[in-house]
N, C-alpha and C positions, 0 to 999 in steps of 0.2 A: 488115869487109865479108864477106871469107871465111866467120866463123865466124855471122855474120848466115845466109848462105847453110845453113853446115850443122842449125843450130838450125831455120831455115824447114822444112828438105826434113823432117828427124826429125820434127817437128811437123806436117805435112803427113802424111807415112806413118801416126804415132800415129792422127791423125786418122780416114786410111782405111781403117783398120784394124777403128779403133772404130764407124766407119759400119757397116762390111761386117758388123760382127759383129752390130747393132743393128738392121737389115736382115733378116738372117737367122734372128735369137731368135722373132718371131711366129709363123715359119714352121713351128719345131719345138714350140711348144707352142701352137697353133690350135686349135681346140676343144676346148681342154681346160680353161684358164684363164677365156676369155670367152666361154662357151659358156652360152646360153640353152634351158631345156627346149622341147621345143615345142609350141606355141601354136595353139588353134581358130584353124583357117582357114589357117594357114602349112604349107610343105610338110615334112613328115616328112623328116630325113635317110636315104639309103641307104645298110643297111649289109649286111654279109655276115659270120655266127658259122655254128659249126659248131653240129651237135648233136650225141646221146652217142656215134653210130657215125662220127664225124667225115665227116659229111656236110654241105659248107657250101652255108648256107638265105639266098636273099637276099631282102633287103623287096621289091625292086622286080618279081621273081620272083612271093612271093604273090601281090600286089596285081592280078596277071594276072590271078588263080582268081577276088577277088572281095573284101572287104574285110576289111582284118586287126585284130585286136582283141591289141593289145600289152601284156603282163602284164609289168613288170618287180619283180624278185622281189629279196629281202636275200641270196640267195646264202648264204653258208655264215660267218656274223659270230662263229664259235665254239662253235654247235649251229646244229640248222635251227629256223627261225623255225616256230613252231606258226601264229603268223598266216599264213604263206606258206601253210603244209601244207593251213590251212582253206579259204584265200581260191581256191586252186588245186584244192582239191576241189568246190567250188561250182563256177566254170566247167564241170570233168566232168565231173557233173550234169548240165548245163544245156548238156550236149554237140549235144542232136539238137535245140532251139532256137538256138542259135548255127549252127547246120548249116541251118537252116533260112533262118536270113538271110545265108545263102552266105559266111559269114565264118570264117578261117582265127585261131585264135586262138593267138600265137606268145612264150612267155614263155625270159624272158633271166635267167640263173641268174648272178651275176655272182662274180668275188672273185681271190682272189692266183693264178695259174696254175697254182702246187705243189699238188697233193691237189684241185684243181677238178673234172675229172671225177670221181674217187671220191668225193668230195662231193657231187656231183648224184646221180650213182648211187644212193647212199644217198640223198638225195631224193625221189627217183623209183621205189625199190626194189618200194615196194604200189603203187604206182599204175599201171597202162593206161591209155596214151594215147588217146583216140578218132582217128581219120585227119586229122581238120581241126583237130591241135591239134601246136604243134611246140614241141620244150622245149633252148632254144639256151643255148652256155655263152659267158661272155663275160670271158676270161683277161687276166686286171691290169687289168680296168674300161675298155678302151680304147670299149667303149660305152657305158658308163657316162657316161664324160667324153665323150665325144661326142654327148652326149644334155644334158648338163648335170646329171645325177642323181644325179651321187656327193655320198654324207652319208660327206663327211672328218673323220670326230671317230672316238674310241676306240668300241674294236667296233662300229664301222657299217661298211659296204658300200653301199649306194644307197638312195634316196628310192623308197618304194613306191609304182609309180606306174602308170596303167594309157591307155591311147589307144586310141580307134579312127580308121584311119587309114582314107579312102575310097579306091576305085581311081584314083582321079584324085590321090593323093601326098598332098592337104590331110589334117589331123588336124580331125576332127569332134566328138572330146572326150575331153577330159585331165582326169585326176583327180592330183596328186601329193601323197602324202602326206608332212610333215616329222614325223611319228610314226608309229608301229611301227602304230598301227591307222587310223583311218578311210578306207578302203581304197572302193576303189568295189567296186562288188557287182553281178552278173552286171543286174539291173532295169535299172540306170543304162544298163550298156553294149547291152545287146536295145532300149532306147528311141534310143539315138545311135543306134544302128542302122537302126531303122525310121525314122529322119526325115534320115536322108543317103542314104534309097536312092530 
């Protein structure tokens, strides 16, 4: 009976142990593992990165000014993506039309923390920013994975993906790309635009 007794409690504790720990696992990896991009008509997660003069930018912040047009870009995969470099110069262009439909366009430079600002830097080196256009870094993918966007395979960094979000948090339209091009393109997003406002 005694040792009935001790085997119960041992096995009891094992138990609670292994509860507690199982309990506590979702916690620490939550939007990362089942984490879904998002989706016309669902609300956009809030989040807050910095940008290159570490000034941190938050979604819920813009969305004040007026509606955000989200550029998520490959980050720095072992050169910089000539697709980014294109697809990022087309928005600046098309700077004083997005300006026009009162939209902040906020793009998210993503990848390993080490060399990530000098890597945007050099990104960014020719280019000027217009004022309604904000170029955020996003160190070890933590939005990434909070987005659902990471492309986990050998030299990738995230799904080229582009949203515009209304002032009201809903996502008005998602484009995500699972290859390096079919990228949306400034048309697509000035049209989500004009029919969410």
């Amino acid at each position: 009976m005694k040792l009935f007794n001790i085997v119960s409690k041992t096995t009891l504790t094992l138990t609670l142990i292994l509860l507690s720990q199982n309990v506590s696992q979702p916690h620490v990896y939550a939007g990362v593992e089942n984490t879904s991009p998002p989706a016309v008509g669902k609300t956009a997660k809030d989040f807050s990165l910095s940008n290159l003069n570490g000034k941190q930018i938050k979604l819920s912040d813009e969305l004040k000014k007026g509606p955000v047009v989200l550029l998520v870009l490959r980050g720095y995969p072992g050169y910089q993506c000539p697709l980014c470099t294109r697809q990022v110069g087309q928005f600046i262009t098309s700077a004083a039309k997005l300006k026009s439909a009162n939209a902040t366009v906020v793009m998210v430079y993503p990848g390993t923390a080490k060399n990530l600002s000098s890597r945007a830097s050099e990104f960014t080196r020719n280019i000027k920013l217009p004022a309604n256009f904000q170029f955020l870094l996003d160190p070890d993918y933590k939005f990434t994975n909070a987005y659902g966007l990471r492309w986990d395979a050998k030299n990738e960094t995230a799904y080229p993906s582009t949203f515009v979000i209304g002032t009201d948090g809903k996502v008005k339209f998602a484009k995500i790309s699972k290859t390096h091009g079919n990228r949306s393109n400034v048309k697509e997003v000035l049209k989500a635009l004009s029919s969410s406002s």
